[in-house]
C-alpha positions as CSV (number, residue, x, y, z in Angstrom):
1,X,120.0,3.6,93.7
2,X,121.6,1.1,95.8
3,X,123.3,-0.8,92.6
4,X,124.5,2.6,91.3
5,X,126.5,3.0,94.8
6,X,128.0,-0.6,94.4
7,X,129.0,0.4,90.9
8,X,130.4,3.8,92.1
9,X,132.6,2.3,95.0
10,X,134.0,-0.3,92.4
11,X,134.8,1.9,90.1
12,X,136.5,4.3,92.9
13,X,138.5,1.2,94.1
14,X,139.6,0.0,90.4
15,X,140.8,3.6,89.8
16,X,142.9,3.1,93.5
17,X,144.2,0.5,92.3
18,X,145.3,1.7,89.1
19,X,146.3,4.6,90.1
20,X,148.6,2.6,92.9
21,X,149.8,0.2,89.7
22,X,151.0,3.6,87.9
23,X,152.2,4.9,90.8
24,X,154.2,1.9,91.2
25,X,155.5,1.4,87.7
26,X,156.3,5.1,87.8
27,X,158.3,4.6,90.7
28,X,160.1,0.8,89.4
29,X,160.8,2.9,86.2
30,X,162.4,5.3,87.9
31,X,164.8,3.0,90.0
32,X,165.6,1.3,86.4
33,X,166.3,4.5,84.8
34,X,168.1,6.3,87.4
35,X,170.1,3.4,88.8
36,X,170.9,0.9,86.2
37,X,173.0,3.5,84.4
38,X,175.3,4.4,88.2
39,X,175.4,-0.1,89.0
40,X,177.4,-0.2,85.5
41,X,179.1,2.6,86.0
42,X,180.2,0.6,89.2
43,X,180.5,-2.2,87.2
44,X,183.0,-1.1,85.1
45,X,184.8,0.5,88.3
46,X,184.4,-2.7,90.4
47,X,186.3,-4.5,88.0
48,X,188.7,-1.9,87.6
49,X,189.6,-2.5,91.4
50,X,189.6,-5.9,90.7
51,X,192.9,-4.8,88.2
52,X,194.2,-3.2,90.8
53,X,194.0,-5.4,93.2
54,X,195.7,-8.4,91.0
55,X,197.9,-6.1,90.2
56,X,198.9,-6.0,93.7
57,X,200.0,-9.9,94.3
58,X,204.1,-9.1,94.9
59,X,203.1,-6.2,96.9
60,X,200.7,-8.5,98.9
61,X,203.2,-10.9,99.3
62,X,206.3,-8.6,100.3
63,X,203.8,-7.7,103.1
64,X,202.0,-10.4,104.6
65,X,198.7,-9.9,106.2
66,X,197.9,-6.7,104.4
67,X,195.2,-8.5,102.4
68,X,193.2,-9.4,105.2
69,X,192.4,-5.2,105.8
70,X,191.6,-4.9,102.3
71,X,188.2,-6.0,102.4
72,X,187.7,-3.7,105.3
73,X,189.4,-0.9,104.3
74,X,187.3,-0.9,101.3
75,X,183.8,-1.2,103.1
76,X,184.4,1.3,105.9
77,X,185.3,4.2,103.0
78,X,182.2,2.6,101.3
79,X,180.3,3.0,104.8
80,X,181.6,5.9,105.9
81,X,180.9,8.2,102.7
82,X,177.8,6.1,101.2
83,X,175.9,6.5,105.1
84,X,177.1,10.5,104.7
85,X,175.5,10.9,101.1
86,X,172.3,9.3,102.4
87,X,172.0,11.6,105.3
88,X,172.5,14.2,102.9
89,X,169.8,12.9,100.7
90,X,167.0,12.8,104.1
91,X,167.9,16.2,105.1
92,X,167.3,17.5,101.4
93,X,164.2,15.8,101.3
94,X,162.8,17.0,104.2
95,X,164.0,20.4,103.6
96,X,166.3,20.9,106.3
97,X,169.5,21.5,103.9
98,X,169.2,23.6,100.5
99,X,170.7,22.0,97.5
100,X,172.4,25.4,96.7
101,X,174.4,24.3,100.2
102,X,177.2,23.5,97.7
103,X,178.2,27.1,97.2
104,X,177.7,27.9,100.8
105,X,178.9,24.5,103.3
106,X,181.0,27.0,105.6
107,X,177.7,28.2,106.6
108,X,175.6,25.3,106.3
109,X,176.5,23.4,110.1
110,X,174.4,20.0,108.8
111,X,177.5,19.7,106.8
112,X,180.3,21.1,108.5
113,X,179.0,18.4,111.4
114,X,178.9,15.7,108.8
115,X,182.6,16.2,107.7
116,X,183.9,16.5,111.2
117,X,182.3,12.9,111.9
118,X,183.3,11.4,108.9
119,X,186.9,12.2,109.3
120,X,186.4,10.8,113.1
121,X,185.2,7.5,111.9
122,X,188.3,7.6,109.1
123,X,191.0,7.5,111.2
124,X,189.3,5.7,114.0
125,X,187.7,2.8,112.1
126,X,191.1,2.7,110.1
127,X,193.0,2.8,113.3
128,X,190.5,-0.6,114.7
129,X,191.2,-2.6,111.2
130,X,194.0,-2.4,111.5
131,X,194.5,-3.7,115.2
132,X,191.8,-6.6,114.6
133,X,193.7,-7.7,111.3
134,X,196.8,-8.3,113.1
135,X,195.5,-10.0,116.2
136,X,193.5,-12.3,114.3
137,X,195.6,-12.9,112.2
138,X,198.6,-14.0,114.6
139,X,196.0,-15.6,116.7
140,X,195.0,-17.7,113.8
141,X,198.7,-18.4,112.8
142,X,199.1,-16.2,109.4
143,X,202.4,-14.8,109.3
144,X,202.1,-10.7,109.6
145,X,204.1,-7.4,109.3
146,X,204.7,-5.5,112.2
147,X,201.5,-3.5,114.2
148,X,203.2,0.0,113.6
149,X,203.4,-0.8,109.8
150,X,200.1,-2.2,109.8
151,X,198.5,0.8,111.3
152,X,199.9,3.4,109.0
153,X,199.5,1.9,106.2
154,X,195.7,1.4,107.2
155,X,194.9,5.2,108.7
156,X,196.9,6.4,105.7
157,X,195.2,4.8,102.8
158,X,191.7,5.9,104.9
159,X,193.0,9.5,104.8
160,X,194.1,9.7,101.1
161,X,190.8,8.0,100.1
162,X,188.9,9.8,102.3
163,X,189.5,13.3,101.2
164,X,188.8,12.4,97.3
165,X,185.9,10.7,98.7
166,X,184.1,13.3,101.2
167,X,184.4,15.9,98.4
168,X,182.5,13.9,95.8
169,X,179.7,12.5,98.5
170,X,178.9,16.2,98.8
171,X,179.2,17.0,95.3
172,X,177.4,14.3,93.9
173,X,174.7,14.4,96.6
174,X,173.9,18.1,96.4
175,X,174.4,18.3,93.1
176,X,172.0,15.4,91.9
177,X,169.0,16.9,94.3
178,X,169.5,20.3,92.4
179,X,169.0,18.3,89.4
180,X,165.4,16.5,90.1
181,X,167.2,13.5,90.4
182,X,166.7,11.0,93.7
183,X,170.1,11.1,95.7
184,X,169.2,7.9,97.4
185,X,169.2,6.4,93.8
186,X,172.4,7.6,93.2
187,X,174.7,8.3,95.8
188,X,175.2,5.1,97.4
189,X,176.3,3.0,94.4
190,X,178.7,5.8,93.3
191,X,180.1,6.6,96.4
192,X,181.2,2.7,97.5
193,X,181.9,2.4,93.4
194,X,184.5,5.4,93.5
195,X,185.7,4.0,97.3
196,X,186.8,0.6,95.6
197,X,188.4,2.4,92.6
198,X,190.3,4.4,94.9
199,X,191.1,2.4,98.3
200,X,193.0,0.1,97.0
201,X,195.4,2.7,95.1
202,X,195.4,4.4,98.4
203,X,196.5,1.7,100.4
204,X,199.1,0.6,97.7
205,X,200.4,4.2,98.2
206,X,200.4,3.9,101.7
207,X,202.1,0.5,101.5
208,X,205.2,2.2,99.3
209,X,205.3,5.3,102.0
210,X,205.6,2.4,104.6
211,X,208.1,0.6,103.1
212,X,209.9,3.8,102.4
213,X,210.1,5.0,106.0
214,X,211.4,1.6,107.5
215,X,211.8,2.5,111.0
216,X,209.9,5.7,111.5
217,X,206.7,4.0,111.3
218,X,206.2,3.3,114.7
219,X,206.6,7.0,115.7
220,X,204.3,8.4,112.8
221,X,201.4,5.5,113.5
222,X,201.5,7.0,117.4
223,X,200.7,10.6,115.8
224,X,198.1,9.6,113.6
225,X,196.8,7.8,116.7
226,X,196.6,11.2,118.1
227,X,195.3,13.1,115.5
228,X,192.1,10.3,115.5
229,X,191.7,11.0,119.2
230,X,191.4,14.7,118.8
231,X,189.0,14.6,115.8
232,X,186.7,12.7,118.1
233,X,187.1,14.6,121.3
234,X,185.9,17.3,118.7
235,X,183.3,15.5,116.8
236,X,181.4,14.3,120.3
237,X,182.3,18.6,121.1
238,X,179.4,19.4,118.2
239,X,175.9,17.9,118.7
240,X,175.0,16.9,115.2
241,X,178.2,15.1,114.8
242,X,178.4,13.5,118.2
243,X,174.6,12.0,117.2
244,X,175.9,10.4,114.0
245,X,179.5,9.2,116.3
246,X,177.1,7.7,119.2
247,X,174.7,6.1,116.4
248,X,177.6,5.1,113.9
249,X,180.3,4.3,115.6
250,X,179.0,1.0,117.3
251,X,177.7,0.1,114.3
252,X,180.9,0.4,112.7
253,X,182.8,-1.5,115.1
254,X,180.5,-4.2,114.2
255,X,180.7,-3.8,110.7
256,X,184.5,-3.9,111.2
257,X,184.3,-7.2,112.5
258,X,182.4,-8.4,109.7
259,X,184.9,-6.9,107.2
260,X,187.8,-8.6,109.6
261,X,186.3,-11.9,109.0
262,X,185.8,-11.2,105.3
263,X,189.6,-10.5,104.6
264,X,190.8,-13.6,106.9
265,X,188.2,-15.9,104.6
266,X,190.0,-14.1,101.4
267,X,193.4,-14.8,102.7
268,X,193.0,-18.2,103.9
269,X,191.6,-19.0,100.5
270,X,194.1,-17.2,98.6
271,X,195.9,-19.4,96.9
272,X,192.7,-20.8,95.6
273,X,191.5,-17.4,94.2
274,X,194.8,-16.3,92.9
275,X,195.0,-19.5,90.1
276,X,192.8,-17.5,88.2
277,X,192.9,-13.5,88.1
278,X,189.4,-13.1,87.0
279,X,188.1,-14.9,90.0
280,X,190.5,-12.5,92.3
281,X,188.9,-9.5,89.9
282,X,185.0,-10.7,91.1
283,X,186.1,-10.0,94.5
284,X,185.2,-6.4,94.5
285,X,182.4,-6.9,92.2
286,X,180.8,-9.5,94.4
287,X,181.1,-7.4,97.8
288,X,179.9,-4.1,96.2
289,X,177.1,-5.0,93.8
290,X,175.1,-6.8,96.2
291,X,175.9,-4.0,98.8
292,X,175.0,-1.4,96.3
293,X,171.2,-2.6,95.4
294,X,170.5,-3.3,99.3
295,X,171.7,0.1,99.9
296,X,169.4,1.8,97.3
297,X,166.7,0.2,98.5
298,X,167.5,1.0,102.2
299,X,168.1,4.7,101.4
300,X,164.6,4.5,99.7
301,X,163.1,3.2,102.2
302,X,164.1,5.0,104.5
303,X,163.1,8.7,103.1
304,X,160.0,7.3,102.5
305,X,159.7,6.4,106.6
306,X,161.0,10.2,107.3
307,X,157.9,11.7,105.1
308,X,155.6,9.5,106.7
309,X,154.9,7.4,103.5
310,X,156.1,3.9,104.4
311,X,155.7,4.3,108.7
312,X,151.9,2.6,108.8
313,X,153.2,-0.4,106.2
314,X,156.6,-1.1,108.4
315,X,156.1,-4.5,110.2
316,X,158.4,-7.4,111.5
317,X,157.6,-8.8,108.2
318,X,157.4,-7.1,105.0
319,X,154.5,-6.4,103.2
320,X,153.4,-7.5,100.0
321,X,153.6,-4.0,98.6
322,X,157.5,-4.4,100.1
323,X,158.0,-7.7,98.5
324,X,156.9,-6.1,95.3
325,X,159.0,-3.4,95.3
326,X,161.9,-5.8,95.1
327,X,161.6,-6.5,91.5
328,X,163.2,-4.0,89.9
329,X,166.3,-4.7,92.0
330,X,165.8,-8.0,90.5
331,X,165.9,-6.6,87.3
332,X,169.0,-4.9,87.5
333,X,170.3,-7.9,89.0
334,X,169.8,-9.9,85.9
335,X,171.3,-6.9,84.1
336,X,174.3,-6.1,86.0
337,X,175.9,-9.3,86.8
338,X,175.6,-10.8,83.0
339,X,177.1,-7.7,82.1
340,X,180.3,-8.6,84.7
341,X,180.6,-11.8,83.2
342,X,181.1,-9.8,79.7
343,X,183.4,-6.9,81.1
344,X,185.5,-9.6,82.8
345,X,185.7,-12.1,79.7
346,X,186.5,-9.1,77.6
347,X,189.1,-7.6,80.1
348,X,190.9,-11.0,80.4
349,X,191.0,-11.9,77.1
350,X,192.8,-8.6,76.2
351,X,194.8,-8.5,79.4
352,X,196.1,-11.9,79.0
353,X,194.6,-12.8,82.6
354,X,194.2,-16.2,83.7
355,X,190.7,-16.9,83.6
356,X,188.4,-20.5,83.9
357,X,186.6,-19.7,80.6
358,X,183.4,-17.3,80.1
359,X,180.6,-20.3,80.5
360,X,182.1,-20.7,84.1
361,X,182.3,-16.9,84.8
362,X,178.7,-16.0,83.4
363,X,177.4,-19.0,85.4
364,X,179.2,-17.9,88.9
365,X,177.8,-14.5,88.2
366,X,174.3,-15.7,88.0
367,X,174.2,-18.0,90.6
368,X,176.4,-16.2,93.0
369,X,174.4,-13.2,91.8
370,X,171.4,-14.5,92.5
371,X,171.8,-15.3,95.6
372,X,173.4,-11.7,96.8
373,X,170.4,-9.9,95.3
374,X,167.7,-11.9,97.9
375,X,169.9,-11.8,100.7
376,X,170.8,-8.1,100.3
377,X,167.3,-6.8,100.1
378,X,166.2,-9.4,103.0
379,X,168.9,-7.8,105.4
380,X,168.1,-4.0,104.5
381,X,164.6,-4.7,105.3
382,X,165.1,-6.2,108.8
383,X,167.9,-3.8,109.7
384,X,166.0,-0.9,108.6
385,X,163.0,-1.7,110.9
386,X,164.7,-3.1,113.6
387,X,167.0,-0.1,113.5
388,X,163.6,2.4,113.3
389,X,162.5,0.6,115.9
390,X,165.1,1.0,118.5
391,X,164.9,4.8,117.4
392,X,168.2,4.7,115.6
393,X,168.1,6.7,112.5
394,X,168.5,4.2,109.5
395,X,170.8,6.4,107.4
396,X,173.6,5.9,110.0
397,X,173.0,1.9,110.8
398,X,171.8,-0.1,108.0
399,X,174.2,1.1,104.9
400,X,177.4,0.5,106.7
401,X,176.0,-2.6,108.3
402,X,174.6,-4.3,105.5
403,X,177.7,-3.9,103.2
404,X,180.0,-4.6,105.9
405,X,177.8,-8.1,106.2
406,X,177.4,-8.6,102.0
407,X,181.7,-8.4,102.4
408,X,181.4,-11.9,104.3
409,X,178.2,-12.9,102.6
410,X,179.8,-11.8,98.6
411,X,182.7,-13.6,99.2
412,X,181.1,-16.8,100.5
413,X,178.6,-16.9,97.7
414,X,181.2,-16.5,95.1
415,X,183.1,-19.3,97.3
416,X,179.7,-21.7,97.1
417,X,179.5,-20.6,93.1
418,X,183.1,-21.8,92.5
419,X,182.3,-24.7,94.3
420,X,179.2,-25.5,92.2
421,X,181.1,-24.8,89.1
422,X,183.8,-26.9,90.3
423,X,186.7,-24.4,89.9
């Protein structure tokens, strides 16, 4: 009797396990499946940024200093709307809002509280990037346009980006949930993909409006400096959105420094990037990819701490379980960056852009891609349960924070890669 029960409870912890391995293969295929398809969509966009943004050398250089809000501007839409979209995600998931919400967000206040934040943070955010840039940059002796220009051009490219980008977060979030598919797979990468593809034609916009008005930009950066103040007198007037202000908007003005820091490395090192337009192309591509596969496993995890399934396993450390659910990131790691090295050999070859040859650009994709994979994931671990933690909700803290930090960290492994290559 006794050697039936041994039997019996090996047999019950061999099905356990297996039925934990299916579980987990179930859930590494569905990351694969659901997410390779949106990190090559944001491939493909990533570089077309990257087009943009070499596109943009005269411009850059009739207006000196503008590059060094670029990176920022860029993260903080990326932030802003990717942070929104996971929010979205938790609430559907816990049941809070309906995914039919997108006939109906007049009457759904989760919503109306998220788009009164978001548009707070916009002008705000855009309105602190663009002070930081120029006292930085004058501090560190890089020759600048004026503050007033500066500012418009910055809270102006945030507002034209930011209305595309605040209808497709709720689109694409609500949407996808009505589908079966995971929002937290999906939102993220396509939200800071379609941010990149549109900030910089924003701020290019922006730039021309700026140019165009000459004098009168002093006088129209002072209202839009207004406009930013009501919107968060308003915003801290409504509870949901003053939680997501009070838990975002520190956060933000961290991430802002981080962004700050990320444009003054990219300008003090332009004249290095700019020999070759592919390299000035990676920029985006770097940043975002990294950020994007951190994010989706942030926004995974932290759903799965909201229903309770990942609370007991959360430590100072991760887990082996944790550890293991790494590897499909890895996966599409190997996937996505080979694939950049393609897209950009193919697009420079066609385009006539300067580029150091496709052996040097697959092998600064791997390496440098290698190393933004391990430190993403690393960092939207520890901010996620530090930010848990301190009783912070992770949907507003560790997206904006960890691809405000992969901005510095992108750029300076793509500087390391060039280095190694010897470019």
């Amino acid at each position: 009797m006794r050697s039936k029960e041994i039997v019996q409870v090996f047999t019950n912890i061999s099905n356990t396990r297996l039925a934990t391995a299916l579980k987990s293969i179930k859930s590494s295929s569905e990351i694969l499946r659901q997410s390779f398809v949106v990190l090559m969509i944001c491939a493909f966009t990533d570089i077309l940024a990257g087009i943009f943004l070499g596109g943009m050398n005269e411009l850059l250089l009739l207006l000196p200093g503008l590059i060094i809000i670029i990176p920022g501007a860029i993260g903080m839409r990326g932030n802003n709307f990717a942070s929104m979209g996971s929010r979205l995600a938790t609430k559907m998931h816990s049941g809070e809002i309906d995914a039919s919400a997108i006939t109906k967000i007049q009457k759904t206040p989760l919503i109306i509280d998220n788009i009164y934040a978001s548009f707070a943070q916009t002008f705000n955010m855009s309105l602190l990037l663009a002070v930081l840039a120029y006292l930085t940059g004058r501090a560190l002796g890089f020759q600048m346009i004026p503050l007033s220009h500066l500012i418009f051009i910055s809270i102006i490219g945030g507002l034209i980006s930011g209305v595309i980008l605040m209808v497709s977060t709720i689109y694409i979030s609500l949407e996808s949930f009505k589908r079966g598919w995971d929002p937290d797979n999906i939102t993220t990468p396509l939200i800071t993909a379609l941010g990149d593809i549109i900030t910089i034609p924003s701020i290019f916009l922006a730039a021309l409006l700026s140019i165009h008005l000459k004098n009168y930009n002093a006088i129209a950066s002072i209202i839009l400096i207004l406009i930013g103040i009501f919107l968060l007198y308003y915003g801290f007037r409504r509870e949901n959105s003053r939680e997501i202000l009070v838990q975002t908007l520190p956060t933000f003005i961290v991430c802002a420094v981080f962004a700050t820091t990320s444009g003054l490395i990219l300008g003090y090192k332009m004249d290095e990037v700019v020999i070759y337009t592919a390299i000035l192309m990676l920029v985006p591509s770097f940043n975002e990819t990294g950020g994007n596969l951190g994010s989706i496993f942030a926004a995974r995890l932290s759903s799965s701490l909201y229903t309770g399934i990942e609370e007991k396993k959360l430590g100072i450390l991760p887990s082996w379980e944790t550890v293991k659910s790494f590897s499909p990131f890895f996966i599409l790691s190997l996937c996505v960056f080979p694939a950049l090295a393609l897209i950009l050999n193919f697009v420079s070859i066609n385009m006539g852009f300067s580029s150091p040859g496709f052996f040097n650009i697959f092998y600064l994709c791997m390496v440098g891609g290698a190393m933004i994979t391990f430190i993403s994931l690393l960092m939207s671990y520890f901010f996620t349960f530090f930010s848990w933690k301190m009783g912070l909700d992770p949907d507003n803290v560790v997206i904006p924070l960890l691809t405000s930090v992969m901005d510095v960290v992108g750029i300076s492994c793509l500087m390391i890669s060039m280095n190694l290559v010897g470019i």
